[in-house]
C-alpha positions in Angstrom: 113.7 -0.2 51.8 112.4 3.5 52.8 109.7 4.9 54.2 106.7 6.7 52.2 105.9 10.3 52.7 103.9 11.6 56.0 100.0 12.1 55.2 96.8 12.6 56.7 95.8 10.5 59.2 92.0 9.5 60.6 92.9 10.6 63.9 92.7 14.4 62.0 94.5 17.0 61.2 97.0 16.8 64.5 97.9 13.4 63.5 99.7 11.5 60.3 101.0 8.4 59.0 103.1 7.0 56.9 103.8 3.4 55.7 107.1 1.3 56.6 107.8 -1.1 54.4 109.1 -4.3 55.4 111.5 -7.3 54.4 108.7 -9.6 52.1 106.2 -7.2 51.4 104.7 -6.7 54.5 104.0 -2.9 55.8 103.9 -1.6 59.0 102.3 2.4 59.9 103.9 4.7 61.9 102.0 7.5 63.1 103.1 10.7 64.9 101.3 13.9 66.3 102.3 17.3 64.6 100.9 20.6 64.9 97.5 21.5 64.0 97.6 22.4 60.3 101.2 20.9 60.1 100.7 18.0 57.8 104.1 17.3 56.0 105.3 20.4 57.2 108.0 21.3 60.3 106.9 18.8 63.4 105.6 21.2 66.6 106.4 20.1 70.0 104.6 21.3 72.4 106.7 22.3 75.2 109.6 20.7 73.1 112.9 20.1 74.5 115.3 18.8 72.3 117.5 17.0 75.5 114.2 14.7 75.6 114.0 10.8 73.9 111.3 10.2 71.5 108.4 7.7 72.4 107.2 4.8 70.8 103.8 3.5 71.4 103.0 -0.5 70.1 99.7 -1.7 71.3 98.4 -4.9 71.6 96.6 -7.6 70.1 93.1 -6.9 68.6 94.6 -3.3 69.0 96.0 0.0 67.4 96.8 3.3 68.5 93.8 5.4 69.0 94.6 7.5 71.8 95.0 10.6 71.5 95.5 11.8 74.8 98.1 9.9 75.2 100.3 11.5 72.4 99.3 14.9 74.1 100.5 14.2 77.7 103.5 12.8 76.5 104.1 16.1 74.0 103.2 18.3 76.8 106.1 17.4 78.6 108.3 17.9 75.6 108.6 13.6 74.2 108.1 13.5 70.7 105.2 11.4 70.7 105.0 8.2 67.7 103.0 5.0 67.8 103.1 1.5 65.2 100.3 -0.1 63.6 102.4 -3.7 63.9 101.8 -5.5 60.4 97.8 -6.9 59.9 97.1 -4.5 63.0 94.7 -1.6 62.7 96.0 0.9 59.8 97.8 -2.0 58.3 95.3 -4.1 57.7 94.9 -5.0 54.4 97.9 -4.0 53.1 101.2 -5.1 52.2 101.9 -9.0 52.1 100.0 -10.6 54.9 99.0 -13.9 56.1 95.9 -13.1 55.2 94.1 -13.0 58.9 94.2 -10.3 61.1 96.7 -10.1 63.4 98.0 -13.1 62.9 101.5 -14.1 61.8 103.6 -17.6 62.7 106.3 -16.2 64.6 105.7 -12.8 66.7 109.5 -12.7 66.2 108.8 -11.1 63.4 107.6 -8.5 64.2 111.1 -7.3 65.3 111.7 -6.0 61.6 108.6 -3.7 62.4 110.2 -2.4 65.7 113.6 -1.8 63.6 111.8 0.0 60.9 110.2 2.2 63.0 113.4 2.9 65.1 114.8 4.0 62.0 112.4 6.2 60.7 112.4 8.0 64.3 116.3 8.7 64.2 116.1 9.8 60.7 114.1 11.9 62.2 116.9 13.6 64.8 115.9 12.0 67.8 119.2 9.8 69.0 117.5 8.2 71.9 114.3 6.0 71.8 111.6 5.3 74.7 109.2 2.1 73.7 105.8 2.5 75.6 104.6 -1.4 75.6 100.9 -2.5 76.2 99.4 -6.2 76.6 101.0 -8.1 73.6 103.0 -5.5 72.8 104.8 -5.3 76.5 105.6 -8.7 75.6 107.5 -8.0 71.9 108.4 -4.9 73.3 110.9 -6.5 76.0 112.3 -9.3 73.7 113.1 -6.8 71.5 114.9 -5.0 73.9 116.9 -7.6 75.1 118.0 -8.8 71.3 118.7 -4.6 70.8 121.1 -3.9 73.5 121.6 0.1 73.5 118.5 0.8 71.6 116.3 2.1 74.1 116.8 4.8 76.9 114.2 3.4 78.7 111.3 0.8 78.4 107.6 1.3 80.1 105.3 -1.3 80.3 101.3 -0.9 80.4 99.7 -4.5 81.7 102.3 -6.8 79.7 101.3 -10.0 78.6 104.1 -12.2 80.2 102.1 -14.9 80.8 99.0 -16.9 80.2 95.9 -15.7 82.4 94.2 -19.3 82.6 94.5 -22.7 84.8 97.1 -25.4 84.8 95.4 -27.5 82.5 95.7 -24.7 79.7 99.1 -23.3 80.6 100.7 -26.8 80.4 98.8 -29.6 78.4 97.2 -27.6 76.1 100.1 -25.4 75.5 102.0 -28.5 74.6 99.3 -29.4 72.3 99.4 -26.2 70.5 103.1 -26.4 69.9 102.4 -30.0 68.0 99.2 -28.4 66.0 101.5 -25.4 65.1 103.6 -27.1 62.6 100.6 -29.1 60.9 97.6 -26.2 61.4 99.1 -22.9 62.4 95.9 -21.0 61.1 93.8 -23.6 63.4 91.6 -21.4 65.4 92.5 -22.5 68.7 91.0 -19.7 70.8 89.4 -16.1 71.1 88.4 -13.0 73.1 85.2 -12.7 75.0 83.3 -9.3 74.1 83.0 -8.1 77.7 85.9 -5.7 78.0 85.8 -4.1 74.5 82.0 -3.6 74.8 82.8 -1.5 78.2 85.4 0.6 76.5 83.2 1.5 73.1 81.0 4.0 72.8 78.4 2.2 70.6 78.1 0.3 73.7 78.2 2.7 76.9 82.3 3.2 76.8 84.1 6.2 76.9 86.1 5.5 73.7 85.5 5.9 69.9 87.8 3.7 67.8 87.0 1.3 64.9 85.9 -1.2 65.3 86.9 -3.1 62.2 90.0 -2.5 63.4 89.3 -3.7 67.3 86.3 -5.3 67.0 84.4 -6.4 70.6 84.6 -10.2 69.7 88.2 -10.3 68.7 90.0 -11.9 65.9 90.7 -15.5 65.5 93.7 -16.8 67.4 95.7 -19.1 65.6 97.4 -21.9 66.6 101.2 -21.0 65.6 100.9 -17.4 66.7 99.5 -19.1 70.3 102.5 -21.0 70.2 104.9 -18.1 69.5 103.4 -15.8 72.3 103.6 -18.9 74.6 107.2 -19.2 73.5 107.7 -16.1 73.9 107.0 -16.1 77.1 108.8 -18.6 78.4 111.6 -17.1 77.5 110.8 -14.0 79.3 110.5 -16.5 82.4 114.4 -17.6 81.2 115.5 -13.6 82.2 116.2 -11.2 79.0 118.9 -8.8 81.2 117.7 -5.6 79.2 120.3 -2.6 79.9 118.0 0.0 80.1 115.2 1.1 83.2 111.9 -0.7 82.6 108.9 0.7 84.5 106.2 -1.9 84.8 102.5 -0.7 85.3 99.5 -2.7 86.4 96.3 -2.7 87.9 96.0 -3.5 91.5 93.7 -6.1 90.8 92.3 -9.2 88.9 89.2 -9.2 87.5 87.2 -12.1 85.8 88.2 -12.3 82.3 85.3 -14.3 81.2 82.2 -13.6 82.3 80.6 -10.0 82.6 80.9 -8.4 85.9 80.8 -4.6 86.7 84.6 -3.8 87.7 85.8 -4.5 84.2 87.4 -1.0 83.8 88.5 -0.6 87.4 90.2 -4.0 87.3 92.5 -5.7 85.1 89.7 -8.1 83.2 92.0 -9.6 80.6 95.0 -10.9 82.4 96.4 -11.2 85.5 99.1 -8.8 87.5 99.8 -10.9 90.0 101.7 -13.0 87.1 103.3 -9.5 85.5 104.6 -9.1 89.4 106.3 -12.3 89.6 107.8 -12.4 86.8 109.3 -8.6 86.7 112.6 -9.5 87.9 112.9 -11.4 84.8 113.3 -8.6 82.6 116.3 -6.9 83.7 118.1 -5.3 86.8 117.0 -1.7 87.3 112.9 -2.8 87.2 110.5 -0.7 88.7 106.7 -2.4 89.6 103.8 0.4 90.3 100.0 -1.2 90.7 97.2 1.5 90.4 93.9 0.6 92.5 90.9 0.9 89.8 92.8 0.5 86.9 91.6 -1.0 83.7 93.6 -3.6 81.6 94.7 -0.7 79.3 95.7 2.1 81.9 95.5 4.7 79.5 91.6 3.9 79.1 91.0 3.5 82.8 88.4 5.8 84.2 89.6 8.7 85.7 90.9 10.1 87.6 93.3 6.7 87.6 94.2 7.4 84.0 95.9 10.9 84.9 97.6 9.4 87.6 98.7 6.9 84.9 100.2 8.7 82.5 101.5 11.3 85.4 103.5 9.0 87.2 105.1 7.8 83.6 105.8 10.8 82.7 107.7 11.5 86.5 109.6 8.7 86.3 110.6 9.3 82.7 111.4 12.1 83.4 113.5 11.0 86.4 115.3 8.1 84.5 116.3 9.8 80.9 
């Protein structure tokens, strides 16, 4: 399997995609920014130093890559800048051979083949060493990836990873058990969703500070089903077993918990969709050389926190990148 040529993509004329096809039909995007005008033409990096990794963005669930300013502070520091649309997420919805519900597939371990893919297409590309820039869900495939990749990644940063379930005792045990049983008879059993709170604070259309689809990341979510529940929760149990990745993992986080079921004011100055305290205890899990930072006034997503926190975000990545590769 190849990739399809680079075209336009609706991030405009600095940014374009192409598809990456994938064992059974299924397609993943990968996107990457290029010069103004540059569409299929020689890549331009700004500030470009060849010595430098590429990154890899992979977002989260009821997610995609939408930011833009992202790509340009990791460009301006010379990183080739690329992010995945992971299969029935965002640009790849609707396309290629899907389960037929957003986001949703049995076994998140799939979506390895979409992480290989787009490693591929990046070294085809010249760049011999690979940063993967993890947030929510995607901190979580990121790192099991990582660990079933040894040598694959120069280094591994983490934006509010989803390494464990941000509810009580009764849902993290019981009801986690339950959803392994209804797995294997109902796996497209909704079993759960998101509130609309958080995305409603980030949108535009409703007093945010970012413009993204919503069709794509819409405020109320998509439906959670009942296998891919019990994937992530498998998922992240074996996370809590130790993965011993071989490469520097940063971990970012907000300083603090916010309620992530009600309304409540600090829902972009606090993490409002899962806990840190759990992405703390469980950071020695990853691997050996882990480094924990918690920003005060951070949002969930640390790249959409209001700044200046999201500056000092991406500035301190960029440092200790920069430091570490």
């Amino acid at each position: 399997m190849g990739v399809s040529p680079w075209r336009p993509d609706v991030l405009g004329p600095a940014y374009e995609q192409r598809d990456l096809p994938l064992p059974g039909g299924a397609l993943a995007t990968l996107v990457r920014r290029v010069e103004a005008g540059g569409i299929g033409g020689q890549v331009a990096v700004a500030g470009g130093s060849q010595g430098k990794p590429a990154v890899l963005y992979l977002h989260g669930f009821v997610d995609y890559f939408f930011h833009p300013h992202v790509a340009d502070a990791y460009e301006s520091r010379g990183y080739r800048f690329y992010a995945i649309d992971l299969r029935s997420h965002g640009r790849s919805l609707g396309r290629g051979a899907e389960e037929g519900q957003p986001n949703y597939v049995r076994q998140i371990a799939v979506y390895a083949a979409d992480l290989d893919a787009a490693a591929t297409a990046i070294r085809q590309e010249g760049h011999d060493r690979l940063v993967l820039l993890g947030h929510s869900t995607g901190g979580l495939i990121g790192p099991l990836w990582a660990a079933a990749r040894p040598g694959a990644l120069t280094a591994l940063v983490l934006n509010s990873p989803w390494l464990d379930f941000n509810s009580n005792w009764l849902m993290r045990g019981p009801v986690t058990g339950l959803m392994h049983g209804l797995a294997k008879v109902a796996p497209k059993l909704k079993v759960s969703g998101l509130t609309c709170h958080y995305g409603q604070a980030l949108h535009q259309g409703t007093g945010g500070e970012w413009d993204y689809d919503l069709a794509w990341k819409p405020h109320q979510g998509f439906p959670v089903g009942a296998a891919w529940f019990s994937s992530v929760r498998r998922a992240q149990a074996r996370v809590k077993r130790g993965l011993a990745i071989d490469c520097p993992v940063l971990m970012m986080t907000s300083l603090r918990r916010g309620d992530n079921l009600h309304y409540h004011d600090e829902l972009l100055t606090t993490d409002s969709v899962l806990d840190p305290r759990q992405m703390w205890r469980l950071a020695s899990r990853l691997g050996p050389d882990v480094e924990v930072r918690a920003l005060a006034g951070g949002a969930h997503d640390l790249a959409l926190s209001p700044e200046p926190v999201r500056s000092r975000y991406l500035t301190e990545t960029l440092d200790w990148l920069d430091a570490v590769t």
